[in-house]
FIFIMI-318769 format. One record per atom (N, C-alpha, C): residue number from 1; atom name; x, y, z; residue in one letter. Coordinates in steps of 0.1 Angstrom, whole numbers, padded with zeros to 4 digits, always signed. Layout:
REM FIFIMI-318769
@nr: NUM, atom: CA, c1: X, c2: Y, c3: Z, rest: A
...
This chain:
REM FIFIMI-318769
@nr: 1, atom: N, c1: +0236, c2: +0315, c3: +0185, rest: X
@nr: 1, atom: CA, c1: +0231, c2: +0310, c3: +0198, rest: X
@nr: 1, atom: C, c1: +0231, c2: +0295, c3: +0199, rest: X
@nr: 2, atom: N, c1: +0231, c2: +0292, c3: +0189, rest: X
@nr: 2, atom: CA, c1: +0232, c2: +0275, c3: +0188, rest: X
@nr: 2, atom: C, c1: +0247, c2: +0267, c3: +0178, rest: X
@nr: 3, atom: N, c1: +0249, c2: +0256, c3: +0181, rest: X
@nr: 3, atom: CA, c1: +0261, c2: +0249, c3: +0176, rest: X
@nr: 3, atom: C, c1: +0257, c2: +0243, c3: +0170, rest: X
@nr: 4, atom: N, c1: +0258, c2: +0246, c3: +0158, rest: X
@nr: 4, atom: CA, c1: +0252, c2: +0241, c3: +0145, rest: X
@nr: 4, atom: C, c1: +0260, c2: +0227, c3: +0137, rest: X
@nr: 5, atom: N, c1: +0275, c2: +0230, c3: +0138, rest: X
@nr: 5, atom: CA, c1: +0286, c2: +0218, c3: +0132, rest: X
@nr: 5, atom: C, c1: +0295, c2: +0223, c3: +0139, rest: X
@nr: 6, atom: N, c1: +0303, c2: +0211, c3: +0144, rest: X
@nr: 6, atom: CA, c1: +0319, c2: +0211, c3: +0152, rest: X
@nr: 6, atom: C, c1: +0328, c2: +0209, c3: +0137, rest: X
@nr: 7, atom: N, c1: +0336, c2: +0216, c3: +0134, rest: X
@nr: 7, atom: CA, c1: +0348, c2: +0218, c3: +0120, rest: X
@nr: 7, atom: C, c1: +0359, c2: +0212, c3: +0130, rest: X
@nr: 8, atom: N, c1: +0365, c2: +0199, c3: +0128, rest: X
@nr: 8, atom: CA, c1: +0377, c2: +0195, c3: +0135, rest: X
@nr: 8, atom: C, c1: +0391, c2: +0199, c3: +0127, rest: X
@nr: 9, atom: N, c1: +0389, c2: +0207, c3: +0115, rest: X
@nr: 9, atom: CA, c1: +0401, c2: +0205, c3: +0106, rest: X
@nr: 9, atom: C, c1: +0402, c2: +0224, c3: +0100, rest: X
@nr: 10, atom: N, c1: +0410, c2: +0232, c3: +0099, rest: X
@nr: 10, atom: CA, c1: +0412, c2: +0246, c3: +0093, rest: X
@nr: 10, atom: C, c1: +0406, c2: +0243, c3: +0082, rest: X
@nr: 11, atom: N, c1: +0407, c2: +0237, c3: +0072, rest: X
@nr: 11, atom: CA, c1: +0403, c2: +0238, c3: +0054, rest: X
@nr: 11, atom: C, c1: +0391, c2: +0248, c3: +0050, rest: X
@nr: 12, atom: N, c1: +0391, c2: +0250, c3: +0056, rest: X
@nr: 12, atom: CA, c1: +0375, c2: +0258, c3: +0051, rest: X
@nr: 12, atom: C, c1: +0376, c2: +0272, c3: +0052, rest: X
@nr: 13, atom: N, c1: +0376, c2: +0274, c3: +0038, rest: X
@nr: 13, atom: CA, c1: +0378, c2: +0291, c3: +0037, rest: X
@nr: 13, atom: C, c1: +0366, c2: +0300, c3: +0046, rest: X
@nr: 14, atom: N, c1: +0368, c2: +0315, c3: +0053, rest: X
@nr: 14, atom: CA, c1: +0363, c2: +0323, c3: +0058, rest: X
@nr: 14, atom: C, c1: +0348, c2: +0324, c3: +0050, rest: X
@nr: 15, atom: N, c1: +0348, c2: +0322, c3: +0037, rest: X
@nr: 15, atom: CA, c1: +0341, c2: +0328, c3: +0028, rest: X
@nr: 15, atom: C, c1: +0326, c2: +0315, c3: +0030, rest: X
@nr: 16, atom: N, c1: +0330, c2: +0300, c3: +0030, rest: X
@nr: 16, atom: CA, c1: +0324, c2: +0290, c3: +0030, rest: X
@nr: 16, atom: C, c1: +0319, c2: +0294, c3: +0049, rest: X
@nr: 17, atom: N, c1: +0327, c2: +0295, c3: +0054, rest: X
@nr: 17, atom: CA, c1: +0318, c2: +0297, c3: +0070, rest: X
@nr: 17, atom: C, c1: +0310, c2: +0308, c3: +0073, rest: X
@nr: 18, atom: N, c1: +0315, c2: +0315, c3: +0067, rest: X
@nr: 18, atom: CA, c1: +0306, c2: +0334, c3: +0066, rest: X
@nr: 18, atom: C, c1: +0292, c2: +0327, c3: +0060, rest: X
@nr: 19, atom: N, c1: +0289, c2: +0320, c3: +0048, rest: X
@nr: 19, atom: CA, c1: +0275, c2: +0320, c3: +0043, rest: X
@nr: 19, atom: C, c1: +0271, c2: +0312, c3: +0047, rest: X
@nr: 20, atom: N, c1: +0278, c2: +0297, c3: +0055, rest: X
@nr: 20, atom: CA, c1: +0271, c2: +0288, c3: +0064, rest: X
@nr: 20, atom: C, c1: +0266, c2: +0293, c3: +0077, rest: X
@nr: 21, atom: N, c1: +0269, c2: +0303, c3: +0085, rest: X
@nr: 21, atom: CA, c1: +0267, c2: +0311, c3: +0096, rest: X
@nr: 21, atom: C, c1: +0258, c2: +0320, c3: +0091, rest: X
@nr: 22, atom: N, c1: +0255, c2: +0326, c3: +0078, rest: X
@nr: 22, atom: CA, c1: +0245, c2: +0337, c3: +0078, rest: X
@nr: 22, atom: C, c1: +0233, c2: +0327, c3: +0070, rest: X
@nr: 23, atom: N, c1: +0231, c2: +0318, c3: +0068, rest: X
@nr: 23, atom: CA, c1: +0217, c2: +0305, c3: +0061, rest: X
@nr: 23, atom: C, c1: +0217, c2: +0304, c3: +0076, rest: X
@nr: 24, atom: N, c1: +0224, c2: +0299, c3: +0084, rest: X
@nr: 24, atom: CA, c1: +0219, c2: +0292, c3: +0103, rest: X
@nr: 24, atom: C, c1: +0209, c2: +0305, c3: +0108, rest: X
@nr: 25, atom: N, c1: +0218, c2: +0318, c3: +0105, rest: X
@nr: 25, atom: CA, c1: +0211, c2: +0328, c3: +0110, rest: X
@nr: 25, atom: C, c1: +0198, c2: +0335, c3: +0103, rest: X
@nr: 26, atom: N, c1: +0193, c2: +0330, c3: +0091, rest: X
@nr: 26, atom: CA, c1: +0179, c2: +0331, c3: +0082, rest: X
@nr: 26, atom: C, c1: +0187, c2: +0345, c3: +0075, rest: X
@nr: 27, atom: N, c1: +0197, c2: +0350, c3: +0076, rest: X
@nr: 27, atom: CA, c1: +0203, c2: +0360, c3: +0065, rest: X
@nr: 27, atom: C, c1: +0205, c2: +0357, c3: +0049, rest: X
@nr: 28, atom: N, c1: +0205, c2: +0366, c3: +0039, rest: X
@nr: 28, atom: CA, c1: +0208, c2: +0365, c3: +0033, rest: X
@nr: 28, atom: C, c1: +0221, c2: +0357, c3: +0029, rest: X
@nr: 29, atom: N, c1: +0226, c2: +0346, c3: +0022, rest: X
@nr: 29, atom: CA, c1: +0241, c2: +0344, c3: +0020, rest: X
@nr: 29, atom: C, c1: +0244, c2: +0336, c3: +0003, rest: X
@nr: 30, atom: N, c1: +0258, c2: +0330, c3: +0003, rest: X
@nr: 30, atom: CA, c1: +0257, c2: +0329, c3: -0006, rest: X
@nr: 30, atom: C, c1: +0260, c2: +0311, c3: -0009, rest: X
@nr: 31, atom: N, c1: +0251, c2: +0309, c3: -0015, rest: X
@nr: 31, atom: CA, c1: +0247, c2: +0289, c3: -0018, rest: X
@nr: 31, atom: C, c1: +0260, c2: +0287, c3: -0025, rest: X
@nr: 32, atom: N, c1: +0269, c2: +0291, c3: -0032, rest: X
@nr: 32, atom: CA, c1: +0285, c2: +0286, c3: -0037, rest: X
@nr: 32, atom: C, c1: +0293, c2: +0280, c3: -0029, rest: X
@nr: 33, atom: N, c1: +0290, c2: +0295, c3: -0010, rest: X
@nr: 33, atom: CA, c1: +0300, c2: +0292, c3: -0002, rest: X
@nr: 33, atom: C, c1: +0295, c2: +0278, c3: +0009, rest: X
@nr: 34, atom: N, c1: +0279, c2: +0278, c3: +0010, rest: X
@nr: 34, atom: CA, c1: +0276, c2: +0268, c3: +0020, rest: X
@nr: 34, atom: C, c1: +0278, c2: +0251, c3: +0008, rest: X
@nr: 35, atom: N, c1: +0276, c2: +0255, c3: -0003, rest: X
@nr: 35, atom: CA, c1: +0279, c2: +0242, c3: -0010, rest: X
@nr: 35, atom: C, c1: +0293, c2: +0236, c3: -0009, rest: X
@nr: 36, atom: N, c1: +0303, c2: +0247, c3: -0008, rest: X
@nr: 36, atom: CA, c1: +0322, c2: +0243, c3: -0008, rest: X
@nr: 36, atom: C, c1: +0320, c2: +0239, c3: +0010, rest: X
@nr: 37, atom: N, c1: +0311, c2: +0244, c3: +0020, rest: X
@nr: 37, atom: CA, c1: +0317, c2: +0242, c3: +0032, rest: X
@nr: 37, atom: C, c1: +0310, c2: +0225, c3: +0033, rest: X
@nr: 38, atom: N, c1: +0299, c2: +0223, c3: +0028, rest: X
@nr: 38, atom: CA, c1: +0291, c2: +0214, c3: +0030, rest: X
@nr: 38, atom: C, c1: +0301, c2: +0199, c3: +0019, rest: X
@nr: 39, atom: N, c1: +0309, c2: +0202, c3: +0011, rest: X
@nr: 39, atom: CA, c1: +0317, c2: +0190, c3: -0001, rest: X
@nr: 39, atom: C, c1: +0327, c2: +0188, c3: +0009, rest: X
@nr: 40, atom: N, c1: +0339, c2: +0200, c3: +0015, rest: X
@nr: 40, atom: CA, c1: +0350, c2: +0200, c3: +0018, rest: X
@nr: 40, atom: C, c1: +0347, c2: +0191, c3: +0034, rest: X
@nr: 41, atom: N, c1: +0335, c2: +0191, c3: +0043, rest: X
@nr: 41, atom: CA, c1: +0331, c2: +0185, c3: +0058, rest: X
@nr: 41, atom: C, c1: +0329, c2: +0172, c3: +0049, rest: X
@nr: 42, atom: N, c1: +0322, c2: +0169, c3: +0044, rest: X
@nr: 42, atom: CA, c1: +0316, c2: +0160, c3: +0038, rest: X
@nr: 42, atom: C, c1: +0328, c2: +0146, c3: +0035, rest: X
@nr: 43, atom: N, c1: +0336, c2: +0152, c3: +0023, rest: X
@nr: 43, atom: CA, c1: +0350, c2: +0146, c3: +0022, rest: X
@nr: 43, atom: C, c1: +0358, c2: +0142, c3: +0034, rest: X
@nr: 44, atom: N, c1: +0360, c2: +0153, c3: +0040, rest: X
@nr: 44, atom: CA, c1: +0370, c2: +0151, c3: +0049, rest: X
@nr: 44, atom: C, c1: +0362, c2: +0137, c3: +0061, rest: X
@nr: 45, atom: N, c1: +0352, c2: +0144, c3: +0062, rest: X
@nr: 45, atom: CA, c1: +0347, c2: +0132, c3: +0076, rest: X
@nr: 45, atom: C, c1: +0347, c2: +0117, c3: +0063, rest: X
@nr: 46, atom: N, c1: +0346, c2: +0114, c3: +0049, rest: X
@nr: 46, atom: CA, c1: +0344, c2: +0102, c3: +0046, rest: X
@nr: 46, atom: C, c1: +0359, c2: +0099, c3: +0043, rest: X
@nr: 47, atom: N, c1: +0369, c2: +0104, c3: +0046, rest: X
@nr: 47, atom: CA, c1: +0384, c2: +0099, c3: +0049, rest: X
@nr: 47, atom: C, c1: +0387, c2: +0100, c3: +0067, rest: X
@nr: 48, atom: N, c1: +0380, c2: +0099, c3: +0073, rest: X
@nr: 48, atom: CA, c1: +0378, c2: +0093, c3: +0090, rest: X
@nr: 48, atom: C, c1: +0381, c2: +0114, c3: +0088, rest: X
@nr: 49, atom: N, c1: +0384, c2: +0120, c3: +0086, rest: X
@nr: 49, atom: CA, c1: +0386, c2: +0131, c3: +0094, rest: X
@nr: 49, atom: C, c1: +0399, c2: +0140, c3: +0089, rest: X
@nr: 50, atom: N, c1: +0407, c2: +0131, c3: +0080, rest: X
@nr: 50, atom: CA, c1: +0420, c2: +0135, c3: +0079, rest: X
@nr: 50, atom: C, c1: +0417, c2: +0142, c3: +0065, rest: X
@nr: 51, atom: N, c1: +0424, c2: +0154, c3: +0069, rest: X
@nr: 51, atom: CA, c1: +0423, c2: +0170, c3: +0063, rest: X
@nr: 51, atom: C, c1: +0431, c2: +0166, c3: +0049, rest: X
@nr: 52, atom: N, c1: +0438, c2: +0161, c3: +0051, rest: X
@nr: 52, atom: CA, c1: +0450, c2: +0159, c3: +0036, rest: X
@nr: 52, atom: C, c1: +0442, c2: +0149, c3: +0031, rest: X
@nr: 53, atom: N, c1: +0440, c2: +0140, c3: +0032, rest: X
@nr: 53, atom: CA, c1: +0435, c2: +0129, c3: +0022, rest: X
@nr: 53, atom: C, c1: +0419, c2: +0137, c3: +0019, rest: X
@nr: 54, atom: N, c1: +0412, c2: +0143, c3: +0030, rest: X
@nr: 54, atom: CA, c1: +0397, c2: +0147, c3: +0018, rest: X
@nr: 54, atom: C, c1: +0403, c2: +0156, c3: +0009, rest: X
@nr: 55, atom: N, c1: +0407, c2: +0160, c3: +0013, rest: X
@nr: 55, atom: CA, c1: +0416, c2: +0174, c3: -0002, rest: X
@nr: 55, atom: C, c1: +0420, c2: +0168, c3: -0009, rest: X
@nr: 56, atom: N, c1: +0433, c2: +0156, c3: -0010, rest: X
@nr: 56, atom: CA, c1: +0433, c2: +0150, c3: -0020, rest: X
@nr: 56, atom: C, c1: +0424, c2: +0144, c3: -0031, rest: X
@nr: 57, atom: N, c1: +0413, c2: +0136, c3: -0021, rest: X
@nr: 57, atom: CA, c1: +0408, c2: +0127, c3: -0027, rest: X
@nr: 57, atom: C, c1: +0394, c2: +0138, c3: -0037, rest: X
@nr: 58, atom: N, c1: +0392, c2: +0146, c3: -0027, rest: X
@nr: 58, atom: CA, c1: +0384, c2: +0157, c3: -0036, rest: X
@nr: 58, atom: C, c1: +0389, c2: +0159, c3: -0049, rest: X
@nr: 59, atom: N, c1: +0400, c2: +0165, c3: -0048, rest: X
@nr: 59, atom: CA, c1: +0410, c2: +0171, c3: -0059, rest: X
@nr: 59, atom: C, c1: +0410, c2: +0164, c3: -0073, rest: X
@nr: 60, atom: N, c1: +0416, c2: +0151, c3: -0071, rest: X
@nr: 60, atom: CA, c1: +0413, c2: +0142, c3: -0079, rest: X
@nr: 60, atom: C, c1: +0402, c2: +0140, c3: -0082, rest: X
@nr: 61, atom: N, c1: +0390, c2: +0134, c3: -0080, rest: X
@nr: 61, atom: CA, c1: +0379, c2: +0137, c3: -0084, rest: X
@nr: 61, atom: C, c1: +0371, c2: +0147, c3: -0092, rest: X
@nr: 62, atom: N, c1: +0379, c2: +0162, c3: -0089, rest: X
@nr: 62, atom: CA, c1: +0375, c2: +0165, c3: -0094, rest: X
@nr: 62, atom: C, c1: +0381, c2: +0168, c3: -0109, rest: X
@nr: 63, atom: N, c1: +0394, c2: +0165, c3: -0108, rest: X
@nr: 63, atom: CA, c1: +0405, c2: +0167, c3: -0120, rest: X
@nr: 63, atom: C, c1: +0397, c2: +0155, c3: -0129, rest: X
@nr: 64, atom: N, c1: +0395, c2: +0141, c3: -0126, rest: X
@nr: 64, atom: CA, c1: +0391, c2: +0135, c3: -0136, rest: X
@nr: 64, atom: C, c1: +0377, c2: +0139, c3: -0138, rest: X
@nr: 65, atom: N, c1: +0367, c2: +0145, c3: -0135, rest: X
@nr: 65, atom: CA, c1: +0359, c2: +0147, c3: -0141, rest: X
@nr: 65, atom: C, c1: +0360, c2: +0158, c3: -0151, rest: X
@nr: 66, atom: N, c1: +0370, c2: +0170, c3: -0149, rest: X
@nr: 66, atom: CA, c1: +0373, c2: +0179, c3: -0159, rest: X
@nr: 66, atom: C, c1: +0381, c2: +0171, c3: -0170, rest: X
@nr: 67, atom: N, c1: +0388, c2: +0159, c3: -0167, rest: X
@nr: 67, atom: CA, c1: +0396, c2: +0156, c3: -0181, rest: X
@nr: 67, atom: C, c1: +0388, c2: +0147, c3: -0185, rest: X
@nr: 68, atom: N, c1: +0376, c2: +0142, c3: -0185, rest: X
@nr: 68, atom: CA, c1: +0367, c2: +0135, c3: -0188, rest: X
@nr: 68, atom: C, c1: +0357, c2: +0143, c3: -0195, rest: X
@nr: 69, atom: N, c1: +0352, c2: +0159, c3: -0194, rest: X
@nr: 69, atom: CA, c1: +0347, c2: +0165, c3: -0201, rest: X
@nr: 69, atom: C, c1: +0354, c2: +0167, c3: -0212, rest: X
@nr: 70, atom: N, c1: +0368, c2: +0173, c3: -0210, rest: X
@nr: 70, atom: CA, c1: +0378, c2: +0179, c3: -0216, rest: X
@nr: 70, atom: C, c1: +0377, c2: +0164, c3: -0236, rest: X
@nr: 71, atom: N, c1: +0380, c2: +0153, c3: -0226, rest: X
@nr: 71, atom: CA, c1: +0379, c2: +0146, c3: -0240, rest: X
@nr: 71, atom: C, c1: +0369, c2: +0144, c3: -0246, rest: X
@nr: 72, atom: N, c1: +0359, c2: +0141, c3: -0239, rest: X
@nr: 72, atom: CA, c1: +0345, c2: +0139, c3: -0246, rest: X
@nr: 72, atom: C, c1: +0348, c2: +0153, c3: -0256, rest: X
@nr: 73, atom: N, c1: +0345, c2: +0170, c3: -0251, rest: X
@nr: 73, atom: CA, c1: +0348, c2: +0178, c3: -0257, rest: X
@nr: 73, atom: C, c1: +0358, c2: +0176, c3: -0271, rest: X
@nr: 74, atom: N, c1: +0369, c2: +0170, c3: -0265, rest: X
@nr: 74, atom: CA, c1: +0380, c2: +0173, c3: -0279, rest: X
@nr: 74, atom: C, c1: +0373, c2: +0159, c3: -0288, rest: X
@nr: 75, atom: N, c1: +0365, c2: +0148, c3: -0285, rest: X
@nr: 75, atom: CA, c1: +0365, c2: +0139, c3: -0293, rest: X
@nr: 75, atom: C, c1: +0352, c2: +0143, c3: -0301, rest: X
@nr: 76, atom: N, c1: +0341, c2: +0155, c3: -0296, rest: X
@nr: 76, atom: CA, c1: +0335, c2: +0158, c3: -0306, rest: X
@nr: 76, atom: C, c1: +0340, c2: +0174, c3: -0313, rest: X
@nr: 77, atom: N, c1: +0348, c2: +0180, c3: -0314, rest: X
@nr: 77, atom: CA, c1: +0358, c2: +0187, c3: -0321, rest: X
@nr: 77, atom: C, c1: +0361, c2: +0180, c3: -0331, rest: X
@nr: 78, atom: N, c1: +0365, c2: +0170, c3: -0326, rest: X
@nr: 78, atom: CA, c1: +0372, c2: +0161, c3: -0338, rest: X
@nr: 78, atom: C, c1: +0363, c2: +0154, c3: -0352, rest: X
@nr: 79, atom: N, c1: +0358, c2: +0147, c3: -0343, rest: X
@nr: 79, atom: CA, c1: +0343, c2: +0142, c3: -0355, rest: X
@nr: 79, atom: C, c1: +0337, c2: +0153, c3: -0360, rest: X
@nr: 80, atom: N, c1: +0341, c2: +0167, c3: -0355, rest: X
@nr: 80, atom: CA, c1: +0330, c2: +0175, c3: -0364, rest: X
@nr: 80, atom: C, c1: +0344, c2: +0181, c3: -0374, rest: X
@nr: 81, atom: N, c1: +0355, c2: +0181, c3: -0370, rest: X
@nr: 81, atom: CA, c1: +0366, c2: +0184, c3: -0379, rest: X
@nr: 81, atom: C, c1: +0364, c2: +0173, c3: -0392, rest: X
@nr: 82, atom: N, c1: +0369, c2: +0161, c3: -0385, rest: X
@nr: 82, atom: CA, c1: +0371, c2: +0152, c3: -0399, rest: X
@nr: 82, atom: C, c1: +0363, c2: +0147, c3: -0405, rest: X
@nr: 83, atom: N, c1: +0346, c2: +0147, c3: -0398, rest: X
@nr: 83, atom: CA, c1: +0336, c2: +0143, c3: -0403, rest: X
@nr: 83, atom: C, c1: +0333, c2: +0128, c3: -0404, rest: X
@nr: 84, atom: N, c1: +0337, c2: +0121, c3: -0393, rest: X
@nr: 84, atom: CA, c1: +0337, c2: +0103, c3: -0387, rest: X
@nr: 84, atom: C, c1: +0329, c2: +0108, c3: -0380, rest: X
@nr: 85, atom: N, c1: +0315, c2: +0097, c3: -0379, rest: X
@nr: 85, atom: CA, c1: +0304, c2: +0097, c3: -0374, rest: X
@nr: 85, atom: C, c1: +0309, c2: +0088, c3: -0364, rest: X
């Protein structure tokens, strides 16, 4: 009954708007999908609006924080391999 967010861009999966529409409506839903609807608006409106650069710029962000785990990870593999403190 009420207009909760205007979406100017498709990106947002069915799944992220289904549990953002069922929290508006006090239903049961699921916090994964209003968290991806709430990153992917978020992005896109802090690149003026443009659908390809929040994706990108998301993307990347998120890729370096996994290869940034990824080595921390292999760099303590390693000191526990060779035994360098």
């Amino acid at each position: 009954g009420k207009i909760a967010q205007i979406l100017d861009t498709a990106g947002f999966t069915p799944g992220s708007l289904s549990a953002q529409a069922r929290q508006l409506a006090g239903m049961a839903n699921n916090p994964w999908g209003r968290f991806q609807l709430w990153l992917i608006a978020g992005v896109t409106a802090l690149c003026g609006g443009n659908q390809f650069a929040g994706i990108v710029a998301l993307e990347t962000v998120l890729f370096l924080i996994i290869a940034g785990i990824s080595f921390v990870a292999l760099g303590w593999v390693a000191r526990r391999l060779w035994g360098h403190t």
